[in-house]
DSSP file (Angstrom, degrees, kcal/mol; ACC not computed):
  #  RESIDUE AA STRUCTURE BP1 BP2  ACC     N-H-->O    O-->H-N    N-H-->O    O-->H-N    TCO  KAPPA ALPHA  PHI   PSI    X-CA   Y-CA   Z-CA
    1    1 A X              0   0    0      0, 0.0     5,-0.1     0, 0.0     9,-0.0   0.000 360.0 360.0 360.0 165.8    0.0    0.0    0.0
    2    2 A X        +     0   0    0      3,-0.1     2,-0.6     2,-0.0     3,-0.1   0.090 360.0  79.6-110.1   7.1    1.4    3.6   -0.5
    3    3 A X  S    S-     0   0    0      1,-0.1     3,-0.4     4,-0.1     4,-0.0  -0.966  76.7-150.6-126.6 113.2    0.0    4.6    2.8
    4    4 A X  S    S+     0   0    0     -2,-0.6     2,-0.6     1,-0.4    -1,-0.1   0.707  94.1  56.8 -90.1   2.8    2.5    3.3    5.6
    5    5 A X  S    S-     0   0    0     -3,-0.1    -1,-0.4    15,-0.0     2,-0.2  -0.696  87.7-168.5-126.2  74.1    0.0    2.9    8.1
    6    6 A X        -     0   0    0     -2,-0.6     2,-0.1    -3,-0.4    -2,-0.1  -0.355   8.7-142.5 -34.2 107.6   -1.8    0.7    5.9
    7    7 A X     >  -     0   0    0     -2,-0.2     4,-0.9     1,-0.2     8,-0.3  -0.373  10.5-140.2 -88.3 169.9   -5.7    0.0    7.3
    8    8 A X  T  4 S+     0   0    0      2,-0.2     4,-0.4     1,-0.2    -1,-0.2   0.767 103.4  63.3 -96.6 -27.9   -6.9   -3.2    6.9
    9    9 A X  T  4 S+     0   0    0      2,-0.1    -1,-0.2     3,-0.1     3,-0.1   0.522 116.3  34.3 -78.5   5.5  -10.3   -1.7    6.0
   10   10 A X  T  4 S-     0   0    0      1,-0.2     2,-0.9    -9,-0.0    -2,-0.2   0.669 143.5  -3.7-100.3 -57.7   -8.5   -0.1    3.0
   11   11 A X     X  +     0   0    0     -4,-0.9     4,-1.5     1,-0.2     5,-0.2  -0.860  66.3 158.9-127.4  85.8   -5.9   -2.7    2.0
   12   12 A X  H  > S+     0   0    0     -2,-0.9     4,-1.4    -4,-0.4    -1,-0.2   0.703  76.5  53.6 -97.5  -3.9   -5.8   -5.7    4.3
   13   13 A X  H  > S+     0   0    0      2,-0.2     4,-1.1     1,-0.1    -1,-0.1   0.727 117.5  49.3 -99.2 -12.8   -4.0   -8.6    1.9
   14   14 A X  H  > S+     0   0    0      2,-0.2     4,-0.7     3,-0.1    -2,-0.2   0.898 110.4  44.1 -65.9 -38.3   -1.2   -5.5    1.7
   15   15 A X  H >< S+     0   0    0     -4,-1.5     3,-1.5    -8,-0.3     5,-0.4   0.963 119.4  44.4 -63.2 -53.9   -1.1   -4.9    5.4
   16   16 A X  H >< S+     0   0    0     -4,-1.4     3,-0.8     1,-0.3    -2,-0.2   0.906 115.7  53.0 -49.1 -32.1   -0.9   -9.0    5.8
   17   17 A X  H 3< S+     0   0    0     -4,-1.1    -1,-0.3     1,-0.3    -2,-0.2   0.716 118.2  27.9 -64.4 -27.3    1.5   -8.9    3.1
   18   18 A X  T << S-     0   0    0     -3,-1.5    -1,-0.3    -4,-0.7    -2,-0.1  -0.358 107.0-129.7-132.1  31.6    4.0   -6.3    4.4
   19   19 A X    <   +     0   0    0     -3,-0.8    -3,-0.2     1,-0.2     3,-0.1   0.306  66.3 130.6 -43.0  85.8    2.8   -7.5    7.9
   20   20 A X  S    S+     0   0    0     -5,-0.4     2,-0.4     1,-0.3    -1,-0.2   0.675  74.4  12.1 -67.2 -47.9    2.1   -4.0    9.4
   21   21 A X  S    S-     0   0    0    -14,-0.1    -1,-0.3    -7,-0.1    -3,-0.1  -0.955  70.5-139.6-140.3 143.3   -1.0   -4.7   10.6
   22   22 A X              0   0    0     -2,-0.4    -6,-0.1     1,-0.1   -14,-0.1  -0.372 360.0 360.0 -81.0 168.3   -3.1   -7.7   11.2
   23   23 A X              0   0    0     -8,-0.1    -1,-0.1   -15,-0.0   -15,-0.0   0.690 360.0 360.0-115.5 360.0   -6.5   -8.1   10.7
């Protein structure tokens, strides 16, 4: 995601990908 605090309600298989953020 371009956003580095990546939401899961925008982009969660990017946050899970780059696991930033869980869902």
């Amino acid at each position: 995601c371009s956003n580095s605090s990546c939401r899961v309600a925008y982009h969660p298989l990017c946050a899970r990908a780059a696991n930033l953020c869980v869902e």
